[in-house]
Biotite code that builds the C-alpha atoms (Angstrom):
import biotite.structure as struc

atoms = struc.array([
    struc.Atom([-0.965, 0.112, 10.999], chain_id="A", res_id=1, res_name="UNK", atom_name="CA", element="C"),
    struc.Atom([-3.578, -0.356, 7.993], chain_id="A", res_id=2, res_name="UNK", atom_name="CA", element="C"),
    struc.Atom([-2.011, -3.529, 7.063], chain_id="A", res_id=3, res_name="UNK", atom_name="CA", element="C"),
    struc.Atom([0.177, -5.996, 9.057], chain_id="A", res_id=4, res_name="UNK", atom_name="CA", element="C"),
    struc.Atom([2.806, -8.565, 7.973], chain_id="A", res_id=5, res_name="UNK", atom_name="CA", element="C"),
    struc.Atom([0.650, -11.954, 8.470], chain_id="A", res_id=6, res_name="UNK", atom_name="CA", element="C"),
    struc.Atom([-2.398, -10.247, 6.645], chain_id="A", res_id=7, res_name="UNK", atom_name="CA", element="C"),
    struc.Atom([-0.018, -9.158, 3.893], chain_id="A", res_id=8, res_name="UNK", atom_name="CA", element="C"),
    struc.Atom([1.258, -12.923, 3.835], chain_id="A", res_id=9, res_name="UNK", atom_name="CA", element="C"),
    struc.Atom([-2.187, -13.977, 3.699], chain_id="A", res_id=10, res_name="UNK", atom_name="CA", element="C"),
    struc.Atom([-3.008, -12.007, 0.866], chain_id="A", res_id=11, res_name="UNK", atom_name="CA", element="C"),
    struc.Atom([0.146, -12.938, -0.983], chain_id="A", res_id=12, res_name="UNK", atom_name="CA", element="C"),
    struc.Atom([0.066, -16.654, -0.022], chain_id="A", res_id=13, res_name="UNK", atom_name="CA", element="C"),
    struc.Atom([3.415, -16.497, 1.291], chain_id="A", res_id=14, res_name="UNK", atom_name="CA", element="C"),
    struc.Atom([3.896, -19.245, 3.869], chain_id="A", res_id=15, res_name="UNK", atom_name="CA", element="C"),
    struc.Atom([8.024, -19.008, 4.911], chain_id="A", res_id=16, res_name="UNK", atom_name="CA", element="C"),
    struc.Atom([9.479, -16.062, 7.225], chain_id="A", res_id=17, res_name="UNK", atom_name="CA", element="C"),
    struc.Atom([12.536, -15.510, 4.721], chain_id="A", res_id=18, res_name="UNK", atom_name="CA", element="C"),
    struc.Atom([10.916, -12.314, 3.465], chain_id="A", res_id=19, res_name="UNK", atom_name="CA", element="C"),
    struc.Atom([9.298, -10.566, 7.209], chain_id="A", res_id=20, res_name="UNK", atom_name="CA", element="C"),
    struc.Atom([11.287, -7.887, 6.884], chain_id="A", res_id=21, res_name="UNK", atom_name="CA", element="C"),
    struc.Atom([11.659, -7.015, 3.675], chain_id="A", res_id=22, res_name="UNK", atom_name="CA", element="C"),
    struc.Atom([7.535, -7.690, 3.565], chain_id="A", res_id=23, res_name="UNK", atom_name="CA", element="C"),
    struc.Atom([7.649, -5.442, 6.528], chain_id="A", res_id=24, res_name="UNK", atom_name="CA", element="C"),
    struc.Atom([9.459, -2.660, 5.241], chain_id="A", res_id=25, res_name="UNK", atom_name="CA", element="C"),
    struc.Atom([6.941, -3.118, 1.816], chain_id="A", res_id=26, res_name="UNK", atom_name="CA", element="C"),
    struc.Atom([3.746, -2.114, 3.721], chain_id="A", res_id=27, res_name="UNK", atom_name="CA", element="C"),
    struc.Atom([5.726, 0.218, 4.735], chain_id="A", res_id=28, res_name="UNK", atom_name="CA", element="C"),
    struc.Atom([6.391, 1.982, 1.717], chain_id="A", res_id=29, res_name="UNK", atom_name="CA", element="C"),
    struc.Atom([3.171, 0.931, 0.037], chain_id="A", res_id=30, res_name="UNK", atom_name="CA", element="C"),
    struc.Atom([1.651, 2.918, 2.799], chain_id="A", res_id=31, res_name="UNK", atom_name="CA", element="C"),
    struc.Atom([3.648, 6.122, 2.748], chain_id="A", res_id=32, res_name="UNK", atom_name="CA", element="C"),
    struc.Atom([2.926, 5.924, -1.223], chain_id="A", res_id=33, res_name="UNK", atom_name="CA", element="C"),
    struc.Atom([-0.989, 5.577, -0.414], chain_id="A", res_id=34, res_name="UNK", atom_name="CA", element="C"),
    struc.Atom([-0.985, 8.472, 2.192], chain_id="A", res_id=35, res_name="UNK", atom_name="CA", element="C"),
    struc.Atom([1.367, 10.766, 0.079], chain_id="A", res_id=36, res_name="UNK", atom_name="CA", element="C"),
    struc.Atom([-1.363, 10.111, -3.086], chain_id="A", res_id=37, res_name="UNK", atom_name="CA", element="C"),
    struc.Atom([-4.389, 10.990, -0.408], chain_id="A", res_id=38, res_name="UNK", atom_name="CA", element="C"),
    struc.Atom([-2.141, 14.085, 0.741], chain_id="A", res_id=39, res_name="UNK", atom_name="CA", element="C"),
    struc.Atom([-2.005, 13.883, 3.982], chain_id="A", res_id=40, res_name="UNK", atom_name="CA", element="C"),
    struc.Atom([0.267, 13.204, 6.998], chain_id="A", res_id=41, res_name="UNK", atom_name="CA", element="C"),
    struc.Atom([-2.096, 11.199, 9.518], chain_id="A", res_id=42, res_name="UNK", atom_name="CA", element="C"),
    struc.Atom([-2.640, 7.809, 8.961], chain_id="A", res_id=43, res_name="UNK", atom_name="CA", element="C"),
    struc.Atom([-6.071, 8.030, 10.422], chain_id="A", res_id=44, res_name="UNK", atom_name="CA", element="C"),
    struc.Atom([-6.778, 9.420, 7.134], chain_id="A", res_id=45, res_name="UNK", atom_name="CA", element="C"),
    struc.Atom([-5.532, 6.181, 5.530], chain_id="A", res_id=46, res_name="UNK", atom_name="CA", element="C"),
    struc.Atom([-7.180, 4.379, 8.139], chain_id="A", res_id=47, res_name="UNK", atom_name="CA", element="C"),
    struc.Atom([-10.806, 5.696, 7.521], chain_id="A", res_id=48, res_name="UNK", atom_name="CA", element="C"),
    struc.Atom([-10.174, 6.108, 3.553], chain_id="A", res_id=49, res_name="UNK", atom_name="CA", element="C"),
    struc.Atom([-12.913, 3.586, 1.808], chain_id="A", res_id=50, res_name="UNK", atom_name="CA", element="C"),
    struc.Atom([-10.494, 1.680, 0.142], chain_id="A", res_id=51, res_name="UNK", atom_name="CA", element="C"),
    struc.Atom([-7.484, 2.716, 2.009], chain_id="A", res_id=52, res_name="UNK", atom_name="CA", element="C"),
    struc.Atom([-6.718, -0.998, 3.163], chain_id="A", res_id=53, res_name="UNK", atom_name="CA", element="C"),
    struc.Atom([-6.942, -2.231, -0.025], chain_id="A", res_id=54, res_name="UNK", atom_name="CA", element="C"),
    struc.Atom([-4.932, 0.488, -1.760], chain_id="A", res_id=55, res_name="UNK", atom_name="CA", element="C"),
    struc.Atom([-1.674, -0.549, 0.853], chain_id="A", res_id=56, res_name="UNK", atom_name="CA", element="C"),
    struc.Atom([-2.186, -4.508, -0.062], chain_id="A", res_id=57, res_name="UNK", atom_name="CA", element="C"),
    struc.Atom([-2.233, -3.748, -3.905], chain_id="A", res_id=58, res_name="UNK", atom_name="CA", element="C"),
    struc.Atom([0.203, -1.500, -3.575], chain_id="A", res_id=59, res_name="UNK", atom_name="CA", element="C"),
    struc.Atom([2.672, -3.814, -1.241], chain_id="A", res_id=60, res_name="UNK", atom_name="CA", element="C"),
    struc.Atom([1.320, -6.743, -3.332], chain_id="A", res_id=61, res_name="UNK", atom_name="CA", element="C"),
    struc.Atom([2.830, -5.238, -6.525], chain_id="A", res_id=62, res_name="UNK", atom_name="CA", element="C"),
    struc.Atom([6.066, -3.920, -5.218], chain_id="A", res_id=63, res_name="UNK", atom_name="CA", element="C"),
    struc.Atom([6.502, -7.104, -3.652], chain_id="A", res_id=64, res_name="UNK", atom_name="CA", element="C"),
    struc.Atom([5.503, -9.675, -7.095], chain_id="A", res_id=65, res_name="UNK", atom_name="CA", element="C"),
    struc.Atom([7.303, -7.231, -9.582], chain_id="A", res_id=66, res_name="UNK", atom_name="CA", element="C"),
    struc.Atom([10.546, -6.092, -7.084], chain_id="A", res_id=67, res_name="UNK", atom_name="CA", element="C"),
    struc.Atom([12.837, -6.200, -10.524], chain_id="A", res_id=68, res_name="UNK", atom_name="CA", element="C"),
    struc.Atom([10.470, -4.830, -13.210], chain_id="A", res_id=69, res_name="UNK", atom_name="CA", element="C"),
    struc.Atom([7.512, -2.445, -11.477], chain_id="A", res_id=70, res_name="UNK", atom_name="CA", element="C"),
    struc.Atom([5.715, -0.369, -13.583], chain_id="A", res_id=71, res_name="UNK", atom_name="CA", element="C"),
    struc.Atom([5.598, 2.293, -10.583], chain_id="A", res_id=72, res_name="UNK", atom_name="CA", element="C"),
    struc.Atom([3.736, 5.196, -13.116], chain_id="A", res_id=73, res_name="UNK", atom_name="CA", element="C"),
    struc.Atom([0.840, 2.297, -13.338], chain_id="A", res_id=74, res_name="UNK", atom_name="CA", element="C"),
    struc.Atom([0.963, 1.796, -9.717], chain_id="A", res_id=75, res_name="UNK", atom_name="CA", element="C"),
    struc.Atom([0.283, 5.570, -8.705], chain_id="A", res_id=76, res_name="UNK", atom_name="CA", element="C"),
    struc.Atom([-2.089, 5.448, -11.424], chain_id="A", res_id=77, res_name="UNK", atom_name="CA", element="C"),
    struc.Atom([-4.147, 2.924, -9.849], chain_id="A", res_id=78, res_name="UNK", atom_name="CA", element="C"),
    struc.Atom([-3.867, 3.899, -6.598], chain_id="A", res_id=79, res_name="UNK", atom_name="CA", element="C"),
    struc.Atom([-4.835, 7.486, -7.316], chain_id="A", res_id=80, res_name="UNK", atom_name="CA", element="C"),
    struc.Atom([-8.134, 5.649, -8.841], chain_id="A", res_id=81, res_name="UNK", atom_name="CA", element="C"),
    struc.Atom([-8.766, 3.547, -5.567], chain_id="A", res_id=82, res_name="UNK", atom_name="CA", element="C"),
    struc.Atom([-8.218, 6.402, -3.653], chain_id="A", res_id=83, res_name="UNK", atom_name="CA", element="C"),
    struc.Atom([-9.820, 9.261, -5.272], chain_id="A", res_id=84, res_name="UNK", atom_name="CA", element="C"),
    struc.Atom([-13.136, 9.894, -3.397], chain_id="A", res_id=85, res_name="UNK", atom_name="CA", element="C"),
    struc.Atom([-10.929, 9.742, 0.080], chain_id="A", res_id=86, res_name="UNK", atom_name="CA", element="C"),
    struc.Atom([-8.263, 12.717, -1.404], chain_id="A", res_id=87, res_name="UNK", atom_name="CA", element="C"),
    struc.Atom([-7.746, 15.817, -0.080], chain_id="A", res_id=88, res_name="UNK", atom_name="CA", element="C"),
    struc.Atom([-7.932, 18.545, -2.487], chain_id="A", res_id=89, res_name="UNK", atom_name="CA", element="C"),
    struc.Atom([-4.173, 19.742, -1.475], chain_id="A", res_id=90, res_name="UNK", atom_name="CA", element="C"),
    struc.Atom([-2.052, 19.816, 1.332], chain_id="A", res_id=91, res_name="UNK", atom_name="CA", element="C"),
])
């Protein structure tokens, strides 16, 4: 995994185990979003994208701090930036 649930803690300075799983399951999604914008299927792609770690925290970051009001048009917007020299010209 890119990113795992105490470094995505870390990084959102969350300091209780209420929200694991649902953190979890987060970094999760936030990678499947990152891969599916890099077009591709392996997460070694992910994995040795320049800015594929950060592209999973911001992503998980911002589903996680704006759960009932995400922009998520901004968010693939953003992540298509960060990830643009690693993407694969089409599946």
């Amino acid at each position: 995994m890119v990113v795992t649930v105490e470094e995505m803690k870390s990084y959102l300075r969350v300091d209780h185990d209420e929200d694991d799983a649902l953190i979890g399951e987060i970094v999760s999604a936030a990678k499947k979003l990152c891969m599916d914008i890099l077009r591709t299927d392996d997460e070694a792609d992910l994995d040795a994208a320049v800015n594929g770690k950060i592209a999973v925290l911001f992503a998980a970051a911002y589903m996680y701090e704006h759960r009932e009001e995400a922009d998520h048009h901004a968010l693939d917007l953003t992540l298509r930036a960060l990830l643009f020299g690693s993407r694969k010209p089409g599946f």
